[in-house]
N, C-alpha and C positions, 0 to 999 in steps of 0.2 A: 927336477926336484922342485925347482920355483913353481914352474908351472902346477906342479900338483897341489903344492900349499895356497895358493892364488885361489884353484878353484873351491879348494877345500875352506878358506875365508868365505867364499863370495856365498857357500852354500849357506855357510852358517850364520852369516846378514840375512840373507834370504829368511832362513828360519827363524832368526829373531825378528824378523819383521812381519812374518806371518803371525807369531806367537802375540806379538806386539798391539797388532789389528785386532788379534782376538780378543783381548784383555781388554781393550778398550772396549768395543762390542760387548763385550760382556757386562762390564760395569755399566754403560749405556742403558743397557737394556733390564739391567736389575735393576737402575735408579727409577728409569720409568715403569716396571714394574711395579715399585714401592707406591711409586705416587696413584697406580691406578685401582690396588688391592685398599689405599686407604679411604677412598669412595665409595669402593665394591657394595660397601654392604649397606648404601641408603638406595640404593636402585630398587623405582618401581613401590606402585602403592603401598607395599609391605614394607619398604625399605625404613633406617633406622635413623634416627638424625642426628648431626654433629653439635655438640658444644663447642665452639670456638673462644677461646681468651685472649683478647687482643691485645698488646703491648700494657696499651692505659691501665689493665685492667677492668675494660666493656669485656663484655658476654655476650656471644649471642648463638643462636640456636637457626640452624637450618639442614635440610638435605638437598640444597642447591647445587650440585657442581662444582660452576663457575665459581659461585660465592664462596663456597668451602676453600675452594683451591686458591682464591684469589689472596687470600689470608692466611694460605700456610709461606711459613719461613723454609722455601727448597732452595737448596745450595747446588747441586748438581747440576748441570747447565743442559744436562738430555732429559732431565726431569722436568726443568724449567719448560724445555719445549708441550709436556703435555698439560703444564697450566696455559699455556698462551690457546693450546689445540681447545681446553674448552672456554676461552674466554673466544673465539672466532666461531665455536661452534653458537657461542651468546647472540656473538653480532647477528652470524646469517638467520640462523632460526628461532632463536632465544629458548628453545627447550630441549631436552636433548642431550643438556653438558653433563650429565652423570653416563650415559650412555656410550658417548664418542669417546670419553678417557676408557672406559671398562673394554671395550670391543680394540682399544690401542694394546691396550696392554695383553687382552688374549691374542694379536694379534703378534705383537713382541714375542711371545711365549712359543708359536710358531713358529716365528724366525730361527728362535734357538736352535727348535730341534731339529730344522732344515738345513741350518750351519752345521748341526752336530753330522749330518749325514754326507759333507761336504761341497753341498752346493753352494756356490758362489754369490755372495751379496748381490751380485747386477743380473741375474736371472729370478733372484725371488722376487725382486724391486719388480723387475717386469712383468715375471707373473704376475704379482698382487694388483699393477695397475689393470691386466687384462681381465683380473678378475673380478675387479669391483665395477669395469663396464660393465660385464656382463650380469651383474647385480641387479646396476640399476634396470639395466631390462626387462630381467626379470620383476623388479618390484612396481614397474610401470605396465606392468600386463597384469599382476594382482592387484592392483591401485582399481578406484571406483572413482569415476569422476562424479564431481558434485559441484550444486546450482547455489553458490553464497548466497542467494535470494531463501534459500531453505533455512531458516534460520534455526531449527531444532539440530538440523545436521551440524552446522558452526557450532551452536551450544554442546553439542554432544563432543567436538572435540577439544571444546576450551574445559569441558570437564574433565575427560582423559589425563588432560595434562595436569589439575589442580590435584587430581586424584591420587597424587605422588606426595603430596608437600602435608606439611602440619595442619595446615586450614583446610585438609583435606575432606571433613565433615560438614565444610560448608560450600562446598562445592558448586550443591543447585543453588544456592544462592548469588555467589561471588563470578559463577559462568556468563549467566543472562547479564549481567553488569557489564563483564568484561566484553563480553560482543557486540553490548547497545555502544561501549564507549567507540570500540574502534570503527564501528560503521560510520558512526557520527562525524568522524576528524577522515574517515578517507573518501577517496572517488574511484568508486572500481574500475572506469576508463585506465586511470593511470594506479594499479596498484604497487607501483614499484617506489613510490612517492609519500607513502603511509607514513608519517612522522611522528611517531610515540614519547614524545615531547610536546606533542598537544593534548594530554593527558594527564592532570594534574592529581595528585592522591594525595590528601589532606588527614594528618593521622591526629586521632583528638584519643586521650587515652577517658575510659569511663564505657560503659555500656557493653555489651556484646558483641562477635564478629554478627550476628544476625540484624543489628544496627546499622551494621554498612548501606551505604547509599548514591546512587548516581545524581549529583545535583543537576539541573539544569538552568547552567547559568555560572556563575565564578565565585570562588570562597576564597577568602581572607581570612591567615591563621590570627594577622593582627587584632585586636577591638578598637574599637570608634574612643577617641579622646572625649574623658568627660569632666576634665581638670576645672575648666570653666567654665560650668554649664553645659557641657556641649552636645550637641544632636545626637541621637541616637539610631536614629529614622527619620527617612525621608521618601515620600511616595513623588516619581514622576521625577527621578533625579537627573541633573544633569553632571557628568560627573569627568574631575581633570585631573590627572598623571602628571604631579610634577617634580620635576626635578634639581632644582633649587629652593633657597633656606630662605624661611619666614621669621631671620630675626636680623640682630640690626649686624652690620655688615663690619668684616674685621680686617685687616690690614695683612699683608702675605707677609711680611718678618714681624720678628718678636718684637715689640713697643711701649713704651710706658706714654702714659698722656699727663701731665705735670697740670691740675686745676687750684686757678691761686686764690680763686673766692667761691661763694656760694652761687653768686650768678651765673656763673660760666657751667659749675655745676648743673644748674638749671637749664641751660642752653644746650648741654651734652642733652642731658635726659630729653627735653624738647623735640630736638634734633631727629634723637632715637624713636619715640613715642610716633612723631608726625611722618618718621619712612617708613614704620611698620604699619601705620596707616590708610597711607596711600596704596603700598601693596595690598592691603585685605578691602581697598575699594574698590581699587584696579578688577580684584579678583570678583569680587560680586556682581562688579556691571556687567560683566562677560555673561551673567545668569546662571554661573556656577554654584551649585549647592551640596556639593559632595568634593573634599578635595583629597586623594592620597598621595602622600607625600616620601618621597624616597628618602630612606636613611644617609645623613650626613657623616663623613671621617671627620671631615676641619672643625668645623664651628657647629653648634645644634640646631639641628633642622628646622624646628619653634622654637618660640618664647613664651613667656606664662601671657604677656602682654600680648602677641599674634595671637593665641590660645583664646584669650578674651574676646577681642575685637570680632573673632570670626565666628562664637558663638553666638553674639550677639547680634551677629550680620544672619543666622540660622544655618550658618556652614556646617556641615559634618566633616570630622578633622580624623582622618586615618593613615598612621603615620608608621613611622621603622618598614615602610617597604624595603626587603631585599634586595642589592642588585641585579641580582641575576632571575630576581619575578620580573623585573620590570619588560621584558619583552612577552610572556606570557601573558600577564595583564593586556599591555599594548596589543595585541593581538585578537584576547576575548572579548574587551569590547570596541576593537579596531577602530583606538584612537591612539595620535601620538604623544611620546610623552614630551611636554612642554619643558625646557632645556630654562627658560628666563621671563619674566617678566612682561619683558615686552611683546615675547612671541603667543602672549596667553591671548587668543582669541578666540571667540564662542567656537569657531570651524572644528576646533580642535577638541572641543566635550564630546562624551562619550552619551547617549541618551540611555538612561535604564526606567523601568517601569516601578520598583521599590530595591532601597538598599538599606537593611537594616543590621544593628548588632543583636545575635541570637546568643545563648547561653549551652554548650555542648559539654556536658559531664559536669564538670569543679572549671571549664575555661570558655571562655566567649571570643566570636569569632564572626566573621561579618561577611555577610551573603549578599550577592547580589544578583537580583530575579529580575527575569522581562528586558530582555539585553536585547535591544534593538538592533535588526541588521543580521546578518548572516554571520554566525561565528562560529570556528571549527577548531573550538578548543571544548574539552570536555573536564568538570571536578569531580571527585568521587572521593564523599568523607568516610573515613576508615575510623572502624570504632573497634574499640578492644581494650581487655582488661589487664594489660600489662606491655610493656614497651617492646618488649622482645616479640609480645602476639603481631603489635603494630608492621613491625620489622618485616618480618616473614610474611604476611597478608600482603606488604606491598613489593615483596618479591615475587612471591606466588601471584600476583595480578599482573606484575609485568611479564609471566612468561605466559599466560594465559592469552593475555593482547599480542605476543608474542607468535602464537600459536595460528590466532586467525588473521594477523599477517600472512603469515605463511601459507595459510588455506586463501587467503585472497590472491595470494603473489603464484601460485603453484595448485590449480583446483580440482587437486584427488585427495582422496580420503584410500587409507591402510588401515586394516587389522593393525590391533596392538596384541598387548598379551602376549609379546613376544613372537608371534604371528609371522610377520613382517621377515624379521632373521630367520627361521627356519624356515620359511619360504625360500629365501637365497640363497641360507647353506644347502639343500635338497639338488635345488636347481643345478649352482654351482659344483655338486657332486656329480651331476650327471655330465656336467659337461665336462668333468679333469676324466671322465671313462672312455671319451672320443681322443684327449690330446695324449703326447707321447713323449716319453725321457721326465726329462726334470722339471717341467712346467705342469705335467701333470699331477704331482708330489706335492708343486709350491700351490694349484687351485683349490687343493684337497685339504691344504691345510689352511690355507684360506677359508673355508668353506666351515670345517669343524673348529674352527675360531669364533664364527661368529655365535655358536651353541652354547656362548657363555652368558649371552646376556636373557635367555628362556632358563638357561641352567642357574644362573644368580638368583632373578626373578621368583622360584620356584624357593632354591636353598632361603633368602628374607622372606620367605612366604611360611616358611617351617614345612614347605613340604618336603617328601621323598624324589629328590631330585632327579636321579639316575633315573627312575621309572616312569616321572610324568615326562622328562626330555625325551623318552625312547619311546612315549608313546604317541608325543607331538611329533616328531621324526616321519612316526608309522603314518597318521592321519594327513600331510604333507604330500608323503607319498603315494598314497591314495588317491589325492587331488585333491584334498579340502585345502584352500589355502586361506580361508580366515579361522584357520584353528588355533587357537592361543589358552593359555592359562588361565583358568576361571579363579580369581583366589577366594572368592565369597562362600563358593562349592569343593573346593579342591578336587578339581577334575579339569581336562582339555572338554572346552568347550567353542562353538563358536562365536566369534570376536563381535561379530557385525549382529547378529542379530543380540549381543549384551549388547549392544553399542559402547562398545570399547574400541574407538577408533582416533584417529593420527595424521594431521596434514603430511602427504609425500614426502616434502621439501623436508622435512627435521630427520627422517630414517636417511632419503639421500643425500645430504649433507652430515651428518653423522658418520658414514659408511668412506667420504668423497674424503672429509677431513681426517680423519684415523688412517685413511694407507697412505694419504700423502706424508702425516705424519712419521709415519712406522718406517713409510720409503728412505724420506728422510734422514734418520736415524739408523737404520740397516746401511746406510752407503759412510757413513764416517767412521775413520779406521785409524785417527789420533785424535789428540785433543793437544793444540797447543797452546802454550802461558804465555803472555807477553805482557810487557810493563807499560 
């Protein structure tokens, strides 16, 4: 009799513990759900864009991904994982992050129904991984290699990618920018090395996105000091980064100075008058005639009396540097920045050919042209008629630089237009027709998972969904495989000759990061609290 009752518990552990895994699974996979249907609908040039409100009460407006996602308030910690999936899809490819969430969550959607049919979480996990090898295979045998030296081909896919975003109507303009910058700052020997932080985007509000511009040379959001007189230009500058204060010097604790007469008074001032002296002599014999000056916490960086001495001296006085410009600077005109006084020696000027304060909308801002020496930093002033334009222009530039990374780091070009996925769901379908049992179940639906990101594309496009996907299906399997979604025409057309195309790297990374993801997430069967 015990023994019957014994088994009779152990069964019903068992089964709460199945039911248990479920439930989890479940919730798991509707939270990440949630998070991916709430992006769904900016995918792709048709796609729609987010108003964001953020805490402070800022506002801001994009169809970015990452950005959207990175600003919502998720609580669910399986949902959390598909904000972190496009904030990785950012790092490697930097475009792409609406895509990689949208293709997780139709891939989630599979899972379900795979589970609903009682396959085991550690056979779909395995399927999905053997399926997205044979993905990339496939998408490396569609792939086109291409010559970075072609430079329309690059331009044609840093337009691709702009072709999604708000500033999408300026496209030809803001593409050829974007690929002069990043050629400039890299070395195709070493393209894994590309540092897009040599890339400075200066947003001046006034004028149009068609005002935008690649400077050649370095911009200063700051203006030139004119309190006392002071320069405003300077042709043939020599020019020094420093980082210590031009005024009279203060004691580290709080102090009172107790003065019993007027002389002594006088002796202070003296004092004071004859050290900020000496430093604005110091500074001139060096043959410095350009100085910018890093912003001080403790004490103020000038004085009206430094201010004086050094217009007088024909100084130009450019001050409130940021800390964290100060290696950017150091960098574009590859000089160091001087730490004191004594270390100020001419070695250390930076030589420029003119550095003047120019006036940009209702704000002025200071340029500086003919930067001696070899520098592999690039500015690029961003003009626009309201803060939030600013905003989005210099997201949409950084995926675009983003883009021909990736066409330098990975040198094939893909159909877009949704092209690319039904190329591999097709693929993929033929090959779950050779395998057998339940891996052939888990490729297949693998496969018709990925038919969500032409089927999206298509629904924001306001076309008839069901019939242009079945009839991209149909032309796939024919063997056109750069046939993608025209949206200008509403018809399947092909990709490559629209020149609608895509570095490898962002499809294969999108495709590599969503099953890892999904894998992930299919194999956790609790969730446990601890304090």
């Amino acid at each position: 009799m015990d023994s019957q009752s014994n088994n009779k518990s152990s069964r019903d552990n068992a089964s709460h513990d199945r039911q248990k895994a479920k439930d989890v699974r479940l919730s798991n996979i509707s939270a990440s759900k949630a998070v991916a249907d709430a992006v769904r609908t900016s995918l792709g040039p048709r796609g729609l864009d987010k108003m964001v409100q953020e805490e402070g009460g800022d506002v801001f407006i994009s169809n970015d991904g990452a950005t959207i996602l990175s600003k919502m308030r998720v609580e669910h910690p399986a949902a959390k994982m598909l904000v972190d999936l496009s904030k990785a899809q950012d790092v490697e490819a930097g475009d792409g992050t609406t895509t990689v969430v949208v293709i997780a969550g139709s891939l989630l959607s599979a899972c379900l129904t795979l589970l609903g049919k009682g396959i085991h979480p550690s056979v779909i996990s395995d399927a999905f991984q053997f399926a997205v090898e044979k993905a990339e295979e496939i998408l490396e045998r569609a792939a086109q290699p291409v010559d970075v030296n072609d430079r329309a081909a690059v331009v044609q896919a840093a337009a691709t990618a702009l072709s999604s975003k708000v500033v999408s109507q300026h496209a030809a303009l803001l593409a050829p920018i974007a690929v002069e910058a990043v050629t400039r700052i890299s070395n195709l020997d070493q393209p894994d090395s590309i540092d897009l932080r040599n890339i400075r985007v200066v947003k001046k509000l006034g004028g149009t996105l068609d005002d935008t511009e690649l400077f050649d040379g370095l911009v200063l959001n700051q203006h030139a000091n004119k309190s006392a007189g002071g320069v405003t230009k300077v042709t043939g500058a020599k020019v020094a980064l420093i980082q210590f204060c031009l005024s009279a010097p203060k004691t580290d604790i709080e102090n009172n100075v107790i003065v019993q007469d007027y002389s002594a008074m006088d002796r202070v001032l003296r004092e004071e008058r004859q050290y900020i002296l000496n430093l604005c002599k110091k500074i001139k014999n060096t043959g410095c005639n350009v100085l910018l000056i890093q912003k001080s916490i403790l004490r103020d960086a000038t004085s009206e009396l430094s201010l004086h001495y050094l217009a007088k001296m024909k100084i130009m006085v450019v001050q409130d540097i940021e800390r964290e410009e100060i290696e950017f600077i150091a960098k574009s005109l590859q000089c160091v920045p001087i730490a004191g006084i004594d270390s100020f020696v001419p070695e250390k000027l930076a030589k420029v050919d003119l550095v003047e304060e120019v006036t940009v909308g209702t704000e002025k801002m200071v340029k500086l042209s003919g930067i001696q020496g070899k520098h592999k930093t690039v500015s690029i002033i961003a003009r626009g008629s309201n803060k939030l334009m600013l905003d989005e222009t210099e997201r949409s530039l950084h995926d675009a630089f983003c883009v021909v990374r990736s066409l330098f780091r990975r040198r094939f070009l893909i159909a877009g237009g949704g092209a690319a996925e039904t190329e591999v769901a097709v693929g993929l379908n033929k090959i779950a027709k050779t395998l057998e049992g339940a891996a052939a179940f888990c490729v297949r639906a693998f496969a018709d998972a990925l038919e969500v990101i032409p089927y999206t594309l298509a629904e924001n496009a306001g076309l008839p969904s069901i019939e242009i996907v079945t009839e991209l299906r149909n032309k796939h399997v024919q063997g056109d495989k750069n046939a993608g979604i025209n949206f200008k025409k509403g018809c399947i057309s092909n990709m490559a000759e629209e020149n609608v195309v895509m570095p490898l790297l962002v499809t294969v990374s999108a495709l590599r990061l969503a099953t890892e993801c999904v894998r992930m997430i299919l194999k956790i069967d609790d969730i446990v609290m601890t304090r």
